[in-house]
VOGU-3710 file (C-alpha; in Angstrom, 3 decimals, decimal comma):
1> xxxxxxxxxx> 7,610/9,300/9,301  5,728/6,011/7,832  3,147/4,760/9,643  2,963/0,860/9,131  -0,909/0,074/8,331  -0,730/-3,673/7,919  2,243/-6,475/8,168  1,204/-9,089/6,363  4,064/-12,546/5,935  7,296/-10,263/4,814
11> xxxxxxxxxx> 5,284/-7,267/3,299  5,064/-3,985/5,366  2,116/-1,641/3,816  2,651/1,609/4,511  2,386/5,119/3,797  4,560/8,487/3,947  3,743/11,485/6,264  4,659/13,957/3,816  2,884/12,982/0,447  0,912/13,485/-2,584
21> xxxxxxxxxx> -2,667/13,787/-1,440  -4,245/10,678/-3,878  -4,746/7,755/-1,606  -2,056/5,294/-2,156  -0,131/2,937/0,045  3,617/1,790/-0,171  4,527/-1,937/0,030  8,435/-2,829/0,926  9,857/-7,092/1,851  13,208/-8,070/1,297
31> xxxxxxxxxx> 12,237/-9,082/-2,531  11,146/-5,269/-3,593  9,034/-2,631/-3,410  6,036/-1,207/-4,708  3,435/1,696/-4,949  0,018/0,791/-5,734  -3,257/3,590/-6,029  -6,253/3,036/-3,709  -8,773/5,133/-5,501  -10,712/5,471/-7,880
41> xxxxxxxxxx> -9,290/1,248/-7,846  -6,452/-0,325/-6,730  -3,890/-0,053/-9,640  -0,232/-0,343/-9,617  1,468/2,880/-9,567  5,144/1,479/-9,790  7,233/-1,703/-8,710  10,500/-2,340/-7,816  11,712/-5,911/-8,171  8,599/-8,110/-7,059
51> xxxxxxxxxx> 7,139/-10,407/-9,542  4,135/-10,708/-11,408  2,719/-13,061/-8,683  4,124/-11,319/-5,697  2,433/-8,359/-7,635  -1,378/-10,337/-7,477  -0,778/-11,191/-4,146  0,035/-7,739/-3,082  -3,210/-6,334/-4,976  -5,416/-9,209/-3,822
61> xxxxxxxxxx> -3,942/-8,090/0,288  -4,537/-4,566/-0,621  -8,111/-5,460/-1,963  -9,178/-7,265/1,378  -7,788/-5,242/3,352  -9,083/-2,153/1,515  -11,253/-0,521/4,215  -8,999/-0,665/6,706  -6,256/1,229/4,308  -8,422/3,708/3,878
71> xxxxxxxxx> -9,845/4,151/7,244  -5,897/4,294/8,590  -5,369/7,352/5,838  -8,107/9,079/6,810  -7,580/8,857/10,535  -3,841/9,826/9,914  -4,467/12,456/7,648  -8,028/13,719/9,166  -9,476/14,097/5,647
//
């Protein structure tokens, strides 16, 4: 299961049910995908595809929307 924490134009952030404990969040569209870290800081953890500017858009999403990512993890993992 994958819980879809934000939808944002044709990105879907997300996570996986059954994963690594670091807080992270997955990213998927039609042009790629992507795995970025949420803590310590938002860093990119591996991409798949998108470009350098999808890339700063994704992080600069991921930044504002940053409590609400982590407030989904810890509500769906109870941590």
């Amino acid at each position: 299961m994958s819980p879809t924490i934000l939808k944002y134009k044709s990105y879907r952030f997300f996570f996986f049910s059954r994963e690594e404990k670091r807080l992270h969040v997955h990213v998927t569209s039609p042009h790629g995908e992507a795995k970025f870290w949420i803590d310590p800081i938002v860093a990119l953890e591996h991409n798949y595809r998108f470009s350098s500017r999808e890339l700063r858009e994704i992080q600069e999403i991921i930044e504002e929307n940053l409590y609400g990512i982590k407030s989904a993890w810890k509500k769906y993992f109870k941590s």
